[in-house]
C-alpha positions as CSV (number, residue, x, y, z in Angstrom):
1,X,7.4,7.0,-30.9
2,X,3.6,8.2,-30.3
3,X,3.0,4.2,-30.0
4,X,5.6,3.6,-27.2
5,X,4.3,6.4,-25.3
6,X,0.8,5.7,-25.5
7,X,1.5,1.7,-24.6
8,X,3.5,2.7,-21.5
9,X,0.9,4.9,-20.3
10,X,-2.1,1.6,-20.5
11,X,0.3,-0.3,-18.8
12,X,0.4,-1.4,-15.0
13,X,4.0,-1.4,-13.6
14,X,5.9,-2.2,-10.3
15,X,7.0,1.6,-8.9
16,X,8.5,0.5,-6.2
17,X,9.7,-3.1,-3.5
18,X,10.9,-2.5,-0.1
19,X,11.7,-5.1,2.4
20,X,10.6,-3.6,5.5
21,X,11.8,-4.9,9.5
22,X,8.8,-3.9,11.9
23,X,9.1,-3.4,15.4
24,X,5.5,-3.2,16.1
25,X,3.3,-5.7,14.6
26,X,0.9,-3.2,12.6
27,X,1.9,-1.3,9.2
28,X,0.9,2.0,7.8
29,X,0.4,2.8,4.4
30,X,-0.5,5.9,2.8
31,X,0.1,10.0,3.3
32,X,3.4,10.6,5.1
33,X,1.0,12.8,8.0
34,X,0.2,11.0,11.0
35,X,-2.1,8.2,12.0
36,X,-5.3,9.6,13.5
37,X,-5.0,7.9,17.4
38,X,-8.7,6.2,16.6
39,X,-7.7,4.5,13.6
40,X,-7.5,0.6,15.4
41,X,-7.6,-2.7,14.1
42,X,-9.5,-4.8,16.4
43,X,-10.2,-8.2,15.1
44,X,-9.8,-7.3,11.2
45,X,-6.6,-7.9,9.0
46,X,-6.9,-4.2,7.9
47,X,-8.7,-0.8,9.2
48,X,-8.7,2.5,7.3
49,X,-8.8,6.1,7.5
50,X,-9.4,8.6,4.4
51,X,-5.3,8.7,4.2
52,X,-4.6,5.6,5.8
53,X,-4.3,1.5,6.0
54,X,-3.0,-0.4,8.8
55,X,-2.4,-4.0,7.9
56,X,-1.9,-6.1,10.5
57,X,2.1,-8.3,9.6
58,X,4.9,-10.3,11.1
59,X,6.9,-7.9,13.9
60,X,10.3,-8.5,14.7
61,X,11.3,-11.9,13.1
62,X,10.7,-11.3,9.0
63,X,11.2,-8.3,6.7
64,X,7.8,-7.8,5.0
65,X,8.3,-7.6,1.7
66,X,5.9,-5.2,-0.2
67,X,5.7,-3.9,-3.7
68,X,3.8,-1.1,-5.0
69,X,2.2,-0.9,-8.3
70,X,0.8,1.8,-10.1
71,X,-2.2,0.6,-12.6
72,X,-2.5,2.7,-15.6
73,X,-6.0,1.5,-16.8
74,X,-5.4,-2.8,-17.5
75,X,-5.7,-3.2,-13.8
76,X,-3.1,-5.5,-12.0
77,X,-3.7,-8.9,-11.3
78,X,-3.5,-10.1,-7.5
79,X,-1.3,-13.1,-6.7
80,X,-3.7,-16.2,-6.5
81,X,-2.4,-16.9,-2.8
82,X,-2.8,-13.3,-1.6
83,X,-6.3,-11.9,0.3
84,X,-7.5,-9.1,-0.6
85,X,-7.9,-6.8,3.0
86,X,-8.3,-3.1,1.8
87,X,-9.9,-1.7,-1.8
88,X,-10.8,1.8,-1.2
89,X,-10.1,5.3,-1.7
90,X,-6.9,7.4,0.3
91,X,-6.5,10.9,0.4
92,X,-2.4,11.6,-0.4
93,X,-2.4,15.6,0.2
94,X,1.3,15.5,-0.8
95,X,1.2,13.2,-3.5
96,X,3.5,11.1,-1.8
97,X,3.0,7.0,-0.3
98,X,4.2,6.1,2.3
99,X,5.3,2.4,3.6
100,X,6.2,1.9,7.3
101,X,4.9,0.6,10.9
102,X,2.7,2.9,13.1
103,X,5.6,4.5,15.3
104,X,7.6,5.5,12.2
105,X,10.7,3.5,12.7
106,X,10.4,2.4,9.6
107,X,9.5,4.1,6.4
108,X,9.9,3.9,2.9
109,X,8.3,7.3,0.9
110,X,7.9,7.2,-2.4
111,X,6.9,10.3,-4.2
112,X,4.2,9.4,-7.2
113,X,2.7,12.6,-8.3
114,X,-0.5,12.8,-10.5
115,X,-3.7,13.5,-8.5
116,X,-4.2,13.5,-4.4
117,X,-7.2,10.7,-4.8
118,X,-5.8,7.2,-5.6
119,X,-7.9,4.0,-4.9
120,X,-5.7,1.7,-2.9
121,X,-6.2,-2.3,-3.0
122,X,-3.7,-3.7,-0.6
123,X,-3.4,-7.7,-0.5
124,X,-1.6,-9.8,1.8
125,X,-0.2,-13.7,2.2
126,X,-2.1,-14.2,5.4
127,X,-5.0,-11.9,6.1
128,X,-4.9,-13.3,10.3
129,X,-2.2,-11.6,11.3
130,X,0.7,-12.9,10.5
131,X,1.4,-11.4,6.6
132,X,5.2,-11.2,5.7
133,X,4.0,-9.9,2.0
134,X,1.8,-7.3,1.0
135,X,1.3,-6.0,-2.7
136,X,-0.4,-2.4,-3.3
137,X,-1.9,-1.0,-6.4
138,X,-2.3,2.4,-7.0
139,X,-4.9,3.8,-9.6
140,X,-5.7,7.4,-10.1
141,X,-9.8,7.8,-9.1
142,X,-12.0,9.0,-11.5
């Protein structure tokens, strides 16, 4: 039994998959608070905050599809076709993530406990604008 538990905890698994309709054509990911009002993309696929990403996706005609992983130390692979846009640290005071556009139309909260630092690496199908998948990896910082 000591085994099993231990080889569950190395492992990186899928926590969570929403498919998410966006009215606006920017998504937030990260601590259910608000997005601070300077946080903008500009001409990049992705902008941050210290408990935010914005990824700019598909509004209005696809549901973005989006997992969430958690790595438990063997890292999780990126799919070969996906861009890497955000690989840094968020700040989740609550210990919960958040999934949803900017104006909060549309969220998806998903509480994961442990620590309230998590390196974040979000990756996208199409880093220009026009992503309809994203996959996120959670990994407690050290």
């Amino acid at each position: 039994m000591a085994n099993l538990k231990a080889d569950r905890r190395a492992r990186s698994v899928q926590i969570a998959g929403v498919d998410l309709y966006v009215n606006n054509p920017i998504m937030a990911l990260g601590s259910p608070d608000w997005i601070r009002d300077d946080l903008e993309l500009g001409g990049a696929p992705a902008a941050s905050s210290d408990t935010h990403v914005i990824v700019r996706v598909q509004a209005q005609t696809v549901l973005i599809k989006v997992r969430l992983f958690q790595d438990h130390g063997q890292g999780v692979a990126s799919d070969p076709s996906f861009t890497t846009v955000f690989n840094g640290s968020l700040y989740l005071a609550d210990r919960r993530f958040v999934i949803g556009d900017v104006l909060g139309e549309s969220r998806f909260v998903k509480y994961i406990g442990g620590p309230q630092r998590w390196r974040v690496r979000v990756t996208v199908d199409d880093p220009k604008g026009y992503a309809r998948a994203a996959d996120v990896v959670l990994c407690v910082e050290e």
